[in-house]
C-alpha angles and dihedrals in degrees: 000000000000139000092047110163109238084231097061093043081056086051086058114038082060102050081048087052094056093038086054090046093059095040084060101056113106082238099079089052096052091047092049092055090047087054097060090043090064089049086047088061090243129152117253148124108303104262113220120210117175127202143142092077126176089236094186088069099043098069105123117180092346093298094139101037117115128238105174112104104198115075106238087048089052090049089046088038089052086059108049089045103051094049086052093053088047095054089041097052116007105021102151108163096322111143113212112207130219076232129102105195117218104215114227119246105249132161125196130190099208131224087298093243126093134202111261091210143173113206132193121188135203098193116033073205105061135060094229115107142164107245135211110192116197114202134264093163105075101139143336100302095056085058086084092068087084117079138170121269135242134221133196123171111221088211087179089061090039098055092045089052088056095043089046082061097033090062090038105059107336089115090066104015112045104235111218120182113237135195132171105350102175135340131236097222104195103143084165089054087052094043101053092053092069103018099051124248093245096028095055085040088059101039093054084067101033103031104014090160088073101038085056102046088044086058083043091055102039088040095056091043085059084048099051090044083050085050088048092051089046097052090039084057088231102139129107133199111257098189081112142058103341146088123283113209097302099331138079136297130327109231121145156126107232093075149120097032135257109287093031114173106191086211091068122032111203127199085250092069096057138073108261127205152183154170146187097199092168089062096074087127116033129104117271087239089051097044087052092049105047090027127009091047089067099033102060081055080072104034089052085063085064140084096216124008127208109200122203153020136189098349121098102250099171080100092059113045096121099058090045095063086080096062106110105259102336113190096171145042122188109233099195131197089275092058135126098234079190109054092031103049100062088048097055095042124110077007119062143004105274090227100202125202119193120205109271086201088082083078108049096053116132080247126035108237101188079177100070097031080064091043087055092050100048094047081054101047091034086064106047087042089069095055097044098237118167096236135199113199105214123184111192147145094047102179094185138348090196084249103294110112096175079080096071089041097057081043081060100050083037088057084033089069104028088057085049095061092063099043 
């Protein structure tokens, strides 16, 4: 890449500096450990990992502004500084590698049907809106809207993005190409967008056929774009640094899977995941008609599965024991602590999920963000569940981010009194 301004490749080289001084601190090493422990189901102190920030309120002192001029080098620049002002202030358990990842070069043509959508926003600055979908989904032959996608890897573009780093900073930071690391399996997000929330609700009762060949098509269209990245060779394992459905990080052992080449990641070798979040209040028979049924079609392509996301499950349990080697199940906000802790324990990871509306309260309240925590870590403790403490989806911090990093030291030493 050429035309790079000696300034921005200095930027840089220092932000790679600092990023190579923390990952080699003991203590990544440690946390690491301490992350495959908790997918082991082993007991252990709660791990916390934070993400979903809304990065455009959390600049302190200028220590996310950018500097870089050219735009790869903003994009790269973005990056580095964003995992240095999360050490610094909101670690958690996050784990930073001596590793700068090259993303792979594909291209992918979509499901050939896009969301008709009104949008109202709160903030011009952040990406969080209130949506209005109008449907393209009214009966059978609109089904065929949705196609299957198609995937090509441009392998000239991805090997000039990873020889742009290497000559940047290679010399302090390892560069490593990666492709498809994991994969957010929401079909039901998708769907909704074009089907309509209350129109598909309804028509799971009134027309259930087409609710359910619309799931078949879109969920076979998920499956032919998972065969494509098999045959391109674009997958990556993802038993490392990195998220796992809408928990935390991905480090074990028991990946990748028997047979493993490292010259050709399967699906088999990665975490799998999925979620049917519109489906908080659904039956468990019908969310395993209209949902669970396909899903699983996707899940059984994985080593290890993480179920869940913002929808209460401690109602549905029982139908999630026949999901292919789940490790994990999301406990969001909505959920019952009390019928759900003494059914995932000894059996999966409690993947719980605080309110990120303590944060965003006209007045901070660090009191009741602790007492949350602690109801929430007393009651799995009786049960003995190997627990993860994620703190996602933060829509605003009113713009005082030393909120979420006083919630960190808070989790920080909750988690601590049950090691």
């Amino acid at each position: 890449m050429k035309d790079i301004p000696e300034k921005d490749r200095s930027i840089l080289r220092q932000l790679a500096e600092a990023q190579a001084k923390v990952a080699a601190l003991p203590v990544q090493r440690e946390t690491a450990a301490a992350w495959k422990r908790l997918n082991a189901l082993k007991p252990g102190r709660p791990l916390v990992w934070i993400n979903e920030l809304p990065w455009h309120e959390m600049d302190v002192d200028g220590e996310l502004a950018l500097q870089s001029t050219h735009p790869f080098c903003r994009n790269v620049e973005s990056q580095l500084r964003q995992i240095l002002y999360q050490w610094k202030h909101l670690p958690g358990d996050m784990v930073v590698e001596n590793t700068f990842f090259s993303p792979l070069a594909v291209h992918d043509t979509g499901f050939g049907i896009g969301e008709d959508v009104n949008f109202i926003r709160q903030d011009p600055k952040s990406g969080i809106a209130s949506r209005t979908f109008h449907p393209q989904i009214k009966d059978e032959k609109d089904l065929s809207k949705i196609k299957t996608p198609v995937l090509t890897h441009n392998k000239a573009a991805s090997e000039e993005t990873f020889q742009t780093l290497q000559s940047l900073f290679g010399d302090i930071l390892p560069i490593k190409k990666q492709g498809i690391i994991h994969s957010w399996f929401a079909p039901w997000d998708e769907l909704i967008r074009w089907y309509g929330v209350e129109e598909a609700m309804v028509d799971m009762i009134d027309r259930p056929e087409l609710v359910q060949q619309a799931m078949d098509r879109l969920v076979k269209a998920y499956l032919a774009r998972l065969d494509q990245w098999e045959a391109l060779n674009v997958l990556s394992l993802s038993s490392g640094n990195n998220r796992v459905g809408s928990g935390g990080l991905g480090y074990t052992d028991e990946l990748p899977a028997e047979g493993f080449n490292p010259a050709r990641v399967r699906a088999k070798d990665q975490w799998g995941c999925a979620t049917a979040q519109i489906f908080c209040d659904v039956s468990p028979a019908m969310h395993e008609e209209f949902a669970l049924q396909y899903e699983r079609r996707w899940l059984e392509r994985f080593g290890l599965n993480y179920y869940g996301c913002c929808e209460p499950l401690h109602n549905k349990l029982d139908i999630l024991a026949s999901v292919p080697r789940l490790r994990k199940i999301s406990m969001s906000p909505w959920a019952d602590v009390d019928k759900a802790a003494p059914l995932l324990s000894g059996r999966y990871v409690f993947s719980c999920k605080p309110s990120p509306a303590v944060l965003a309260t006209d007045t901070w309240n660090p009191g009741e963000a602790r007492r949350a925590l602690r109801t929430v870590l007393e009651k799995t403790s009786r049960h003995e569940c190997v627990v993860e403490i994620i703190m996602k989806d933060v829509s605003t911090l009113r713009y005082a981010p030393q909120r979420l990093w006083e919630w960190a030291e808070i989790a920080r030493e909750e988690t601590s009194r049950w090691a």
